[in-house]
KESE-962366 format. One line per field, with one value per residue (C-alpha): residue number from 0; residue in one letter; y, z, x. Coordinates in steps of 0.25 Angstrom, whole numbers, padded with zeros to 4 digits, always signed. Layout:
<pts>
num NUM | ...
residuo A | ...
yy Y | ...
zz Z | ...
xx X | ...
</pts>
This chain:
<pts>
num 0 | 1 | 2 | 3 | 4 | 5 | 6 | 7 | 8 | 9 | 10 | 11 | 12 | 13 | 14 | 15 | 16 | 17 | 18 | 19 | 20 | 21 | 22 | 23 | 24 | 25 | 26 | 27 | 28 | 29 | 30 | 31 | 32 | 33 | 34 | 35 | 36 | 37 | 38 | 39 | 40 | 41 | 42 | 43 | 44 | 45 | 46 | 47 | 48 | 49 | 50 | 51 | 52 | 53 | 54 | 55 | 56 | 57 | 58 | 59 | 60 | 61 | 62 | 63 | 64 | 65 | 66 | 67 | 68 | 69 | 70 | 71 | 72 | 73 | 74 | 75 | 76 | 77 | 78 | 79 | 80 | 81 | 82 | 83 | 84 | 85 | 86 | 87 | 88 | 89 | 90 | 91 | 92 | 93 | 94 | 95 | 96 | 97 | 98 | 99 | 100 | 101 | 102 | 103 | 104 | 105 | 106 | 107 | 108 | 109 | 110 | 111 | 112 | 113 | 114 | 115 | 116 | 117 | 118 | 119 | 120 | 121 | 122 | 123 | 124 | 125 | 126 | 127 | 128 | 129 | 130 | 131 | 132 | 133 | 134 | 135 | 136 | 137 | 138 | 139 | 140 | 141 | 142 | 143 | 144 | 145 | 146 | 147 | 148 | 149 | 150 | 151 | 152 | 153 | 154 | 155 | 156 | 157 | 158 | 159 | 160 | 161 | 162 | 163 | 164 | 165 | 166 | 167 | 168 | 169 | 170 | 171 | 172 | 173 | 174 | 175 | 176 | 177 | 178 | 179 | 180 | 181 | 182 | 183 | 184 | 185 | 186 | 187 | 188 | 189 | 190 | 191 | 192 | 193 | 194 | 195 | 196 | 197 | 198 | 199 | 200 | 201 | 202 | 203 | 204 | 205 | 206 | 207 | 208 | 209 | 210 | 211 | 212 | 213 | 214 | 215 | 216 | 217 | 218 | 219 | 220 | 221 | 222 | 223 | 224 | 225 | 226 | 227 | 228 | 229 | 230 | 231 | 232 | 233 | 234 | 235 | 236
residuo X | X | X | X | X | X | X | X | X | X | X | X | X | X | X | X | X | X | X | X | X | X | X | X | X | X | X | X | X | X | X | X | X | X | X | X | X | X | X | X | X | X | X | X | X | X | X | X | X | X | X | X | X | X | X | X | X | X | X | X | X | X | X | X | X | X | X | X | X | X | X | X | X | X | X | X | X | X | X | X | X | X | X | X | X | X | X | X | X | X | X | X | X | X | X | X | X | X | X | X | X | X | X | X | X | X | X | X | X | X | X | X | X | X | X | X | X | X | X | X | X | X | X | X | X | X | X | X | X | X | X | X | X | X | X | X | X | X | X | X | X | X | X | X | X | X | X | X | X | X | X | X | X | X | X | X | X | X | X | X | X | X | X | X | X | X | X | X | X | X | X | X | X | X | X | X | X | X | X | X | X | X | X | X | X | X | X | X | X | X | X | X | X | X | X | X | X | X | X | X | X | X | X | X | X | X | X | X | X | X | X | X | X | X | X | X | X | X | X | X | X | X | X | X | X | X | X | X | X | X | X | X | X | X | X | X | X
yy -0191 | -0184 | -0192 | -0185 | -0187 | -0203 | -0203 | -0194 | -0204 | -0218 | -0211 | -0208 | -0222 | -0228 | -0219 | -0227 | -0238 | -0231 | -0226 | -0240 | -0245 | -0235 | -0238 | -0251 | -0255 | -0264 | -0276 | -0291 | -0304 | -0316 | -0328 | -0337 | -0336 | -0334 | -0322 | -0315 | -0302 | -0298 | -0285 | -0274 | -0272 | -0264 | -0262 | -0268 | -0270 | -0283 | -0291 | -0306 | -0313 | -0324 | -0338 | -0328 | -0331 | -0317 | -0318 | -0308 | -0309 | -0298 | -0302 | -0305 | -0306 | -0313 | -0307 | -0299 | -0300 | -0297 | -0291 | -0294 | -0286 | -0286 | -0287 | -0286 | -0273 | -0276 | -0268 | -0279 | -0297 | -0305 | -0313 | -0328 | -0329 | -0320 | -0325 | -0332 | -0326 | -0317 | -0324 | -0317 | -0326 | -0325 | -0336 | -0340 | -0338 | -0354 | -0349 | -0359 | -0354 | -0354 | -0352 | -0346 | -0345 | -0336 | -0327 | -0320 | -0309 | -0309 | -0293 | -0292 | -0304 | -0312 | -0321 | -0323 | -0328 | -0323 | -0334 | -0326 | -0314 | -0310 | -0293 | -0297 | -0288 | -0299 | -0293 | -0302 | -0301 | -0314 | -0321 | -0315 | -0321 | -0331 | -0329 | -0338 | -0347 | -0349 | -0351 | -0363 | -0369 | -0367 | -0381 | -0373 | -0364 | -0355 | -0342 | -0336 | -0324 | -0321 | -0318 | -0322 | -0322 | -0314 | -0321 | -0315 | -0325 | -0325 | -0338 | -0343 | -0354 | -0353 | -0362 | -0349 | -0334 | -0323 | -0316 | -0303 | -0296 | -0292 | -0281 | -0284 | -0273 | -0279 | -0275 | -0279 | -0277 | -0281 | -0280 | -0282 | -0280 | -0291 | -0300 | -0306 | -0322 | -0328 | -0339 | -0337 | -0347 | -0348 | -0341 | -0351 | -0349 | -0342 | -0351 | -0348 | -0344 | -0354 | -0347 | -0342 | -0346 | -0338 | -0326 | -0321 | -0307 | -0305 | -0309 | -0321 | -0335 | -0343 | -0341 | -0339 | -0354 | -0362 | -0354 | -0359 | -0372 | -0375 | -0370 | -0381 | -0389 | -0389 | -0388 | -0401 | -0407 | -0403 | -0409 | -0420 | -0421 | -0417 | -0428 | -0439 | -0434 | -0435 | -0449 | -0454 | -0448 | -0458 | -0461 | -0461 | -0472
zz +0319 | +0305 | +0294 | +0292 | +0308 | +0306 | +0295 | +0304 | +0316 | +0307 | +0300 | +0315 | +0318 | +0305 | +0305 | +0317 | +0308 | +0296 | +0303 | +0308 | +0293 | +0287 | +0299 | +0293 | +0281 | +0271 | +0267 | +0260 | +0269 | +0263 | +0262 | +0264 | +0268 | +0254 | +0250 | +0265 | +0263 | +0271 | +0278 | +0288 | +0304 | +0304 | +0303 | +0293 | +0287 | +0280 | +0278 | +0280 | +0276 | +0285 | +0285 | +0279 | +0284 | +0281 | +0281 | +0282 | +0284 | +0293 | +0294 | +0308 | +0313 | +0325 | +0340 | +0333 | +0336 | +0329 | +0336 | +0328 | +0329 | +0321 | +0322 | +0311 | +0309 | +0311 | +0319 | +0325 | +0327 | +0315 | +0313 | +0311 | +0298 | +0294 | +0306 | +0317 | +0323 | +0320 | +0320 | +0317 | +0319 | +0317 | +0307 | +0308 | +0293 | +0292 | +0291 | +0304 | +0307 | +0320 | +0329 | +0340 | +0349 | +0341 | +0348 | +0361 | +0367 | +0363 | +0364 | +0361 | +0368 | +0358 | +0355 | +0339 | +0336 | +0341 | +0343 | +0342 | +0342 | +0328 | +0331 | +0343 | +0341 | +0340 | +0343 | +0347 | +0347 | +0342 | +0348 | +0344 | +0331 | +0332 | +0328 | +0317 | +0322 | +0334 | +0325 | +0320 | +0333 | +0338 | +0336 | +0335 | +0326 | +0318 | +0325 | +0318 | +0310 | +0295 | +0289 | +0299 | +0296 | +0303 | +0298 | +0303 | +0300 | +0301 | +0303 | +0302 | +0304 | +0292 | +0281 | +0271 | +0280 | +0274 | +0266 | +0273 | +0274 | +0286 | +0289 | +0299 | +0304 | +0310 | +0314 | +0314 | +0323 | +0324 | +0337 | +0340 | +0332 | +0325 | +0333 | +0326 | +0327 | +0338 | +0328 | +0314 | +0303 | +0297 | +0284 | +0273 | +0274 | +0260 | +0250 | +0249 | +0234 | +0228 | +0226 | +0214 | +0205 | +0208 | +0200 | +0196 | +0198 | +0183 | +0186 | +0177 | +0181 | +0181 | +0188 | +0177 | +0182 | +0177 | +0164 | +0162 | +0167 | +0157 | +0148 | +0150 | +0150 | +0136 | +0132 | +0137 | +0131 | +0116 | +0120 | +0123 | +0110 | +0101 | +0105 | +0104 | +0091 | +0086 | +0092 | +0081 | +0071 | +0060 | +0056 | +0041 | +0033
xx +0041 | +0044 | +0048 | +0061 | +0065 | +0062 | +0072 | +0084 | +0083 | +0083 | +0095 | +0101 | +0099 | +0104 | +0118 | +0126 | +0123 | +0128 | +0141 | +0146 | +0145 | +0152 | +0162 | +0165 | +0170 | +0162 | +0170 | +0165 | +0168 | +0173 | +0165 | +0177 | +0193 | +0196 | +0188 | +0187 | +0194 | +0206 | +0203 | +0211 | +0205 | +0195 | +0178 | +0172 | +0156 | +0150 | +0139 | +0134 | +0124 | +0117 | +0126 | +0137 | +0152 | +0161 | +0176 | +0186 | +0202 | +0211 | +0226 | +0231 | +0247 | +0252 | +0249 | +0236 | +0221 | +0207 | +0197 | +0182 | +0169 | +0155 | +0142 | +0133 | +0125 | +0111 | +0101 | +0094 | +0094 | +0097 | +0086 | +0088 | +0085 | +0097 | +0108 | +0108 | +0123 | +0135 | +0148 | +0161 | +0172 | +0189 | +0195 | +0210 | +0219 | +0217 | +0202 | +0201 | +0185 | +0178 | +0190 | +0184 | +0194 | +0200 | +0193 | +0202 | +0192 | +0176 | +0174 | +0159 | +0156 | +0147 | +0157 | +0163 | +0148 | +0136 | +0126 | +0112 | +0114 | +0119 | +0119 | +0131 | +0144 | +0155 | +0169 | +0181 | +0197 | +0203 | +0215 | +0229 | +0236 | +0248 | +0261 | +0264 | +0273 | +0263 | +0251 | +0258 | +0261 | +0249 | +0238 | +0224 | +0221 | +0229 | +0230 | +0243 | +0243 | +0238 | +0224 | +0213 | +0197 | +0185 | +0171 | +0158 | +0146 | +0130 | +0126 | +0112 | +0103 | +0095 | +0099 | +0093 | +0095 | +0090 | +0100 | +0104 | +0116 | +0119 | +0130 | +0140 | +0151 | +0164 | +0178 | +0192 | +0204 | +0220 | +0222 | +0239 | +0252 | +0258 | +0268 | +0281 | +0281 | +0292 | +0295 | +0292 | +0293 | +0308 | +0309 | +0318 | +0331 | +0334 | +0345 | +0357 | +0363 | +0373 | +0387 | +0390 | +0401 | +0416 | +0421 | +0432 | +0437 | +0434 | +0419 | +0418 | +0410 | +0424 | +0439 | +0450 | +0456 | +0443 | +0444 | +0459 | +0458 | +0445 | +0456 | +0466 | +0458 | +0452 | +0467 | +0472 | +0459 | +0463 | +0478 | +0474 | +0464 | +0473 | +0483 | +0473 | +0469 | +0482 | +0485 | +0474 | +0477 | +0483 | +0496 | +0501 | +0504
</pts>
């Protein structure tokens, strides 16, 4: 075999390979709830690194599902030096971890961690979201509606793995229309203004009676003055 033909058929068997990456786009997992990005369905490409937990958030509405699937792309077996498993797992938006039974229909079969066999496909459809007034009811976990959490892990039994990056390819799906709540919360019941003071027809603050009777007023005051002061005054000798 020529030199030249070598070279077309390891092109020919690197190029499915090459098609499903540029399929999906690259994006960067957060290391915690705070810093995992928010990001729409769709395919996506990372990478992780053994012991490595990667976070990413997609907004969910009452009466929806989200269907997960990836695998990481590697031609053959982890060794054990690098991972011992594949875990992808779903996380509620009070970052409650580890809720497997969150988990409604197990497509690929392998679970939402793969004991062993770290090249499995993992692809699952998660239970439908509450509405919010039911989410609240309800004792367990909060199921209700708001930003919820994919997390695919490579967990490891060595207390130093090697450190390699390995590329993962996974997708995400809405499955459902958002469903009005029954019985949403009460919004507050808005104040009522304090009347204002009465107008005339003119359009001053005050009737023509108050200004007249304050009038009066001030005139009887300076009567009754006025006699007082001349009750005191003194008489001539």
């Amino acid at each position: 075999m020529t030199r030249a033909l070598v070279v077309a058929v390891a092109l020919a068997l690197l190029a499915p390979s090459a098609a499903l990456a540029q399929s999906s786009a690259p994006v960067v997992g957060g290391g915690s709830f705070v810093t995992a990005p928010l990001i729409e369905p769709g395919k996506y490409r990372d990478t992780l690194l053994p012991a490595e937990r990667l976070l990413y958030g997609v907004k969910l509405e009452a009466g929806q599902r989200l269907r997960v699937a990836a695998q990481l792309d590697v031609e053959e077996e982890l060794g054990s030096d690098i991972a011992s498993a594949f875990s992808v797992g779903i996380e509620t938006p009070l970052r409650e971890v580890e809720v497997l039974d969150l988990v409604d229909e197990d497509i690929a079969g392998n679970d939402s961690l793969t004991a062993g066999a770290n090249r499995d496909r993992v692809e699952f459809v998660s239970t439908p979201v509450l509405a919010g007034s039911a989410a609240r009811e309800d004792s367990g976990n909060y199921r209700g509606p708001g930003i919820w959490y994919v997390s695919l892990y490579l967990p490891t039994n060595k207390e130093k793995p090697a450190r390699v990056e390995v590329p993962v390819d996974f997708e995400l799906e809405v499955i459902g229309e958002p469903q009005p709540d029954a019985s949403p919360e009460p919004t507050p019941a808005e104040a009522t203004p304090a009347p204002s003071p009465e107008k005339d027809d003119s359009g001053g603050g005050s009737s023509l009676l108050a200004v007249i009777g304050v009038g009066l007023v001030c005139v009887l005051v300076g009567l009754v003055g006025g006699a007082l002061l001349g009750r005191r005054r003194p008489r001539p000798v």
